[in-house]
FIVOKOL-433557 format. One record per residue (C-alpha): residue number from 1; residue in three letters; x, y, z. Coordinates in pm, 1 decimal, padded with zeros to 6 digits, m for minus. Example, Ala and Ser with C-alpha at 12.3 -4.5 7.8 and 13.67 -1.06 7.14 Angstrom:
2
@pos: 1	code: ALA	xx: 01230.0	yy: m00450.0	zz: 00780.0
@pos: 2	code: SER	xx: 01367.0	yy: m00106.0	zz: 00714.0
% end
This chain:
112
@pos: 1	code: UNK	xx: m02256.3	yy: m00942.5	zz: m03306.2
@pos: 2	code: UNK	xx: m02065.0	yy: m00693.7	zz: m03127.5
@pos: 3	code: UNK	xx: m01851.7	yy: m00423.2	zz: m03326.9
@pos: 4	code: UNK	xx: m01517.0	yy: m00551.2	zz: m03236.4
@pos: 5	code: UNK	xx: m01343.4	yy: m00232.6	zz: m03364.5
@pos: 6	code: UNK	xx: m01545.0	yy: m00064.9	zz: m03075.8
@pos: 7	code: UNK	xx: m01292.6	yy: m00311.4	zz: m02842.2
@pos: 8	code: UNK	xx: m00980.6	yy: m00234.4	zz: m02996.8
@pos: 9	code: UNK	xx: m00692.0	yy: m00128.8	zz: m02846.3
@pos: 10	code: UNK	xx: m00727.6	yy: m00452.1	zz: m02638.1
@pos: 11	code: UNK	xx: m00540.2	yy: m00386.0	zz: m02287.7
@pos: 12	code: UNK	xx: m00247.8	yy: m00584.6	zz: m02264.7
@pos: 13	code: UNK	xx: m00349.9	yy: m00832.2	zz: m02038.7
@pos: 14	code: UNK	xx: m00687.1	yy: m00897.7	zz: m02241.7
@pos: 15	code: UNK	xx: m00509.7	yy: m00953.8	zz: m02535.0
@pos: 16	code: UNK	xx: m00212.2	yy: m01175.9	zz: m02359.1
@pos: 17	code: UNK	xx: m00524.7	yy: m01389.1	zz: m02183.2
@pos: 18	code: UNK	xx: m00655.6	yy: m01414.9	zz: m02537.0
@pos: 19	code: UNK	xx: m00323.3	yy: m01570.1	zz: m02653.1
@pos: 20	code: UNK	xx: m00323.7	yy: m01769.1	zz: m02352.1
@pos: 21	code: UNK	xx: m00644.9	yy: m01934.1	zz: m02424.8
@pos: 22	code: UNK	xx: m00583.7	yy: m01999.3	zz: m02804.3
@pos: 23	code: UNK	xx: m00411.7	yy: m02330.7	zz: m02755.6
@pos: 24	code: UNK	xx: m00756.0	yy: m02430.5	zz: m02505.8
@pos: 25	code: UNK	xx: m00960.0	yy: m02407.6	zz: m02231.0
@pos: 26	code: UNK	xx: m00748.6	yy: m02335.5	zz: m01882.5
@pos: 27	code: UNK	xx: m00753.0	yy: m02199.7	zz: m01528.8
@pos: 28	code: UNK	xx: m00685.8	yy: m01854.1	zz: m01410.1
@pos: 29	code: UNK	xx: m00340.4	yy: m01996.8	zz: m01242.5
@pos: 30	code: UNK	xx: m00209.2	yy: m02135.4	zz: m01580.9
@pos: 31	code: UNK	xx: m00322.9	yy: m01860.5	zz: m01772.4
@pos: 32	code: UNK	xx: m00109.4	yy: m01630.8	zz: m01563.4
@pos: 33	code: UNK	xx: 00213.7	yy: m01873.4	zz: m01576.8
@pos: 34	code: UNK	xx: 00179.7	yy: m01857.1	zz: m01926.8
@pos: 35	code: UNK	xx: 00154.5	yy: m01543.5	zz: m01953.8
@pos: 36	code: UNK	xx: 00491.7	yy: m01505.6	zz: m01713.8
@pos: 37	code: UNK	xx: 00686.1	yy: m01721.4	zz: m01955.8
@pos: 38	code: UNK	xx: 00547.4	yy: m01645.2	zz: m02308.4
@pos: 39	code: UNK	xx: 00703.6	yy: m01307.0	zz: m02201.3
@pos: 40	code: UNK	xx: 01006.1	yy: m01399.0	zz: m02038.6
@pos: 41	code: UNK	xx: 00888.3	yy: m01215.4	zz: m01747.2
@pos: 42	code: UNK	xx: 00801.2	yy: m00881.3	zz: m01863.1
@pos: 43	code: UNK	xx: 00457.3	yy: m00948.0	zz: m01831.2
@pos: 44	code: UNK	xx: 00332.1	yy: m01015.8	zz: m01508.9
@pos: 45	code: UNK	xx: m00048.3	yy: m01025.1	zz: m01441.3
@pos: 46	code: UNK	xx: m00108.1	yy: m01020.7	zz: m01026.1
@pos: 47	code: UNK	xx: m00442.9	yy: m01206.2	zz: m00923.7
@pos: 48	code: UNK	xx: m00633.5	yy: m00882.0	zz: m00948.1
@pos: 49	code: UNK	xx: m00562.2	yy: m00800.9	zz: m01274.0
@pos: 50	code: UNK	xx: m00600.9	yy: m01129.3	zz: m01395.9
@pos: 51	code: UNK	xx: m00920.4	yy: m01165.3	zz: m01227.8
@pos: 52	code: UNK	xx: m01088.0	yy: m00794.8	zz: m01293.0
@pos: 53	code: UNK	xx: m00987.8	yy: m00858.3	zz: m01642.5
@pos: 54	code: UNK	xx: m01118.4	yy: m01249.4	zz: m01705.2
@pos: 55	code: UNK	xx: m01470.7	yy: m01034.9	zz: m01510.2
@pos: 56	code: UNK	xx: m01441.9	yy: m00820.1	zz: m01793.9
@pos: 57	code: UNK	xx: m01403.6	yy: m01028.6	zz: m02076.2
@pos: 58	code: UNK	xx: m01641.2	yy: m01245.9	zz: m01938.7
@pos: 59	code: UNK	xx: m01924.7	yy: m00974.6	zz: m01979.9
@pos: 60	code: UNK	xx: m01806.4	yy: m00806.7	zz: m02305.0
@pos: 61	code: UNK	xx: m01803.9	yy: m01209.4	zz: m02463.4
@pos: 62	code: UNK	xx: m01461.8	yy: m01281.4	zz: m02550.0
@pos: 63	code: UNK	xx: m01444.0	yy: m01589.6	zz: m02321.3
@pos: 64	code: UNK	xx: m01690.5	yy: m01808.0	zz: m02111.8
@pos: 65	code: UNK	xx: m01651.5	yy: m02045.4	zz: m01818.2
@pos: 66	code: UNK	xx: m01667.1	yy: m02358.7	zz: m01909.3
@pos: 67	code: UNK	xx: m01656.6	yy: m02551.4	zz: m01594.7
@pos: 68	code: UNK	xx: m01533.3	yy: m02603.5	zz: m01240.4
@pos: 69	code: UNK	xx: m01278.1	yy: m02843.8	zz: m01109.8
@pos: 70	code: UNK	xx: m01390.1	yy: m03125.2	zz: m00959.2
@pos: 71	code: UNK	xx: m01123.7	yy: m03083.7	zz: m00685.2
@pos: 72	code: UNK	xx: m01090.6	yy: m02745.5	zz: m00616.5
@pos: 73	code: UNK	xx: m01488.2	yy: m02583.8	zz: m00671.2
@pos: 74	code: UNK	xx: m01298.3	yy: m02278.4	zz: m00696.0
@pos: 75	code: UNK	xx: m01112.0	yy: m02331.5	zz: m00974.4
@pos: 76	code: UNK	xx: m01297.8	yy: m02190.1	zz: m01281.0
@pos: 77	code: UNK	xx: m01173.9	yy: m02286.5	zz: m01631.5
@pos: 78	code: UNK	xx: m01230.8	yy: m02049.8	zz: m01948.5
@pos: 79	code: UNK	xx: m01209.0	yy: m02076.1	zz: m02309.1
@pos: 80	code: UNK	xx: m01194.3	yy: m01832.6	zz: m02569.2
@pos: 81	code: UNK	xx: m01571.9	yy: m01758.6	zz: m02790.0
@pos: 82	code: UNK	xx: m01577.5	yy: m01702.4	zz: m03155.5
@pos: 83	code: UNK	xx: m01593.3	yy: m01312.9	zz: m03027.2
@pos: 84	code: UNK	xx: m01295.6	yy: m01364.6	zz: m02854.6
@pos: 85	code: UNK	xx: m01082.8	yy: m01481.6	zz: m03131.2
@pos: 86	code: UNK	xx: m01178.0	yy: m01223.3	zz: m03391.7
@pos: 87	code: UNK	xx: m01099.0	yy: m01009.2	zz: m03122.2
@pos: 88	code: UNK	xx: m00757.5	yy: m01168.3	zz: m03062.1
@pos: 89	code: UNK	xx: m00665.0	yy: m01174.9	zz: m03436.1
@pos: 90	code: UNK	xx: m00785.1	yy: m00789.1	zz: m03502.2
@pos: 91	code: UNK	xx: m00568.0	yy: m00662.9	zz: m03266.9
@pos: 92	code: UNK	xx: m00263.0	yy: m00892.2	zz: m03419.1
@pos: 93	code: UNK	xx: m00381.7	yy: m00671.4	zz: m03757.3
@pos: 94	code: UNK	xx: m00388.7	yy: m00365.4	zz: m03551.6
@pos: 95	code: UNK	xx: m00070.1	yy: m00438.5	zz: m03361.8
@pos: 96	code: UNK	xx: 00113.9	yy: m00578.4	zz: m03696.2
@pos: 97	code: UNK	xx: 00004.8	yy: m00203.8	zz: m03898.1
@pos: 98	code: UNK	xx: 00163.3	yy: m00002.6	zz: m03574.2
@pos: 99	code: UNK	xx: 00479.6	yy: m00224.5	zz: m03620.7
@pos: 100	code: UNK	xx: 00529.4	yy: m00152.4	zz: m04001.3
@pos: 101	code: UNK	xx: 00503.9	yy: 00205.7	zz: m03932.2
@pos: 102	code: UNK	xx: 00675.6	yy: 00177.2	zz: m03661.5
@pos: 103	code: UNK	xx: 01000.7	yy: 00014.3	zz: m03850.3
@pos: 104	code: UNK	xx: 00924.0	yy: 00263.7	zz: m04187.6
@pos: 105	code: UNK	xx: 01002.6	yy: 00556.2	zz: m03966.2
@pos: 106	code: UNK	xx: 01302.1	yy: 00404.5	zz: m03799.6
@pos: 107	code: UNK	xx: 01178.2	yy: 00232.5	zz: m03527.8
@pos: 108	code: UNK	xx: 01333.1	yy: m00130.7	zz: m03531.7
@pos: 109	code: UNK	xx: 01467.3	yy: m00307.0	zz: m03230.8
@pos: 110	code: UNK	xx: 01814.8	yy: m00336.8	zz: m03164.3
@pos: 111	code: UNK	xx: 02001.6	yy: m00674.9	zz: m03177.6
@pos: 112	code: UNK	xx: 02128.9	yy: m00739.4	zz: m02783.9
% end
């Protein structure tokens, strides 16, 4: 098994894929609307980022293929692997550590 600490910081859009595929296996296309709207726009993966980064995830293990639509042989569908969600929740430790620090030395968003 891999070291996942070895993987951490996860780039953002590794880490927002990961979320993406927690609910289930789905396409490149969805992946990136969901991405779009889990963060009210702030996050917007183009198809090369999306793509270069599913490539790399693909070969480091933290999601597979599982098949091709029957309708479109170019659509590819992924799904997260076991490596992929220890992955996912690390980082949530990592990130959730930064934020406590973060907000004990003052740091803490402001109410709009």
């Amino acid at each position: 098994m891999k070291d996942i600490d070895a993987l951490l910081p996860l780039p953002a859009p590794f880490f927002q894929i990961l979320i993406a595929l927690a609910a289930g296996e789905s396409h490149g296309y969805a992946i990136m609307q969901d991405v779009e709207e889990r963060t009210a726009g702030r996050l917007r993966l183009n198809p090369g980022t999306l793509y270069g980064s599913i490539k790399r995830m693909l070969e480091q293990g933290l999601i597979q293929e599982t098949r091709r639509s029957a309708d479109d042989e170019r659509r590819r569908y992924y799904k997260l692997t076991t490596l992929g969600r220890r992955t996912a929740m690390a980082e949530t430790a990592r990130l959730q550590e930064t934020l406590r620090y973060a907000k004990a030395n003052g740091f803490t968003p402001q109410e709009g």
